[in-house]
C-alpha positions as CSV (number, residue, x, y, z in Angstrom):
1,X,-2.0,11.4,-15.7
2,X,-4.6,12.5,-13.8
3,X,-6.7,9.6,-15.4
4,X,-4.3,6.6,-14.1
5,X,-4.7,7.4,-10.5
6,X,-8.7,7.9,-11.1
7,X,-8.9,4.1,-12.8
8,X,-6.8,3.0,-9.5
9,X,-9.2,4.1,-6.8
10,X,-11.9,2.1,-8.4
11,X,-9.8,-0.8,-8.9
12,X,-10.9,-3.5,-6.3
13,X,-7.5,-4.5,-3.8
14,X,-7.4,-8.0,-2.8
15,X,-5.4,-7.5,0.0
16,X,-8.2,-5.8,1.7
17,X,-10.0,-9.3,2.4
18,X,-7.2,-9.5,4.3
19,X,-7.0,-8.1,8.1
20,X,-4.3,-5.9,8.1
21,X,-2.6,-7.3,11.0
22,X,-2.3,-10.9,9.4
23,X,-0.5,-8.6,6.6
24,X,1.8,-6.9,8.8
25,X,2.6,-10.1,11.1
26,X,3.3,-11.6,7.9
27,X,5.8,-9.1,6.6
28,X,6.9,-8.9,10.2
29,X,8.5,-12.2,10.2
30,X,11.1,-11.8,7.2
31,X,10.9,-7.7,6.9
32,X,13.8,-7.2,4.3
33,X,11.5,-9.1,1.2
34,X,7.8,-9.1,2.5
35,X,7.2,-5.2,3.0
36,X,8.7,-5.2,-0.6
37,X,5.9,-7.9,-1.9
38,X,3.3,-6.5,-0.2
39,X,3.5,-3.2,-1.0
40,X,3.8,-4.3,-4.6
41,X,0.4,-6.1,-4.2
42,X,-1.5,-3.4,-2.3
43,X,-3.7,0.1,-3.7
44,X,-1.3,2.3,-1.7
45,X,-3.8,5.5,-2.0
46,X,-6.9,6.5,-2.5
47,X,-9.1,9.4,-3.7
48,X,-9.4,11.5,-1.4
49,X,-13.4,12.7,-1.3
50,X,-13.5,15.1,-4.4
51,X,-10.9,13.3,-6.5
52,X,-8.2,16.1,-7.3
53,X,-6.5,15.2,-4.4
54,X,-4.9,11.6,-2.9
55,X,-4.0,9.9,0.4
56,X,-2.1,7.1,1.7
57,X,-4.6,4.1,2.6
58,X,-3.2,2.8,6.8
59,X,-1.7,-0.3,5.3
60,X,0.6,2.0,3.7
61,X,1.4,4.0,6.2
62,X,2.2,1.4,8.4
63,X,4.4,-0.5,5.2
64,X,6.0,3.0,5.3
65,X,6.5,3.1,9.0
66,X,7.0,-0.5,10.1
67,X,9.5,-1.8,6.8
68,X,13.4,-1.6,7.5
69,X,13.7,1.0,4.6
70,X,10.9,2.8,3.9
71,X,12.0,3.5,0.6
72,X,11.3,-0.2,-0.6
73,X,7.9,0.7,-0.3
74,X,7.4,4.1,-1.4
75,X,8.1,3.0,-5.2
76,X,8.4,0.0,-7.3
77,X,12.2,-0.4,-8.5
């Protein structure tokens, strides 16, 4: 498994062309589908310096924090 979330962290993220506060003004204005969306589009973690261990990135801390169930972020349904 280890090998999925190595292939993620070097996976370019679109989303992070985008300023994060266009992203969360966006999701800001309809809050019950877009945290949902953009979570689903986002790299939610990254390696964190040696690689056996992971963190969230901010965006998904604040998706985490800021979205009306955080639980529609943590996890794809």
């Amino acid at each position: 498994m280890y090998w999925v979330f190595y292939n993620l962290s070097d996976t370019k993220d679109p989303m992070a062309e985008i300023e994060e506060e266009i992203i969360l003004k966006w999701c800001d204005d309809e809050p019950q589908k877009r945290y949902a969306t953009a979570a689903s589009l986002i790299i939610p973690y990254r390696a964190n310096g040696d690689m056996n261990t992971f963190e969230w990135t901010a965006l998904a801390k604040q998706f985490i924090l800021r979205a009306p169930d955080p639980k529609m972020v943590e996890a794809p349904s």
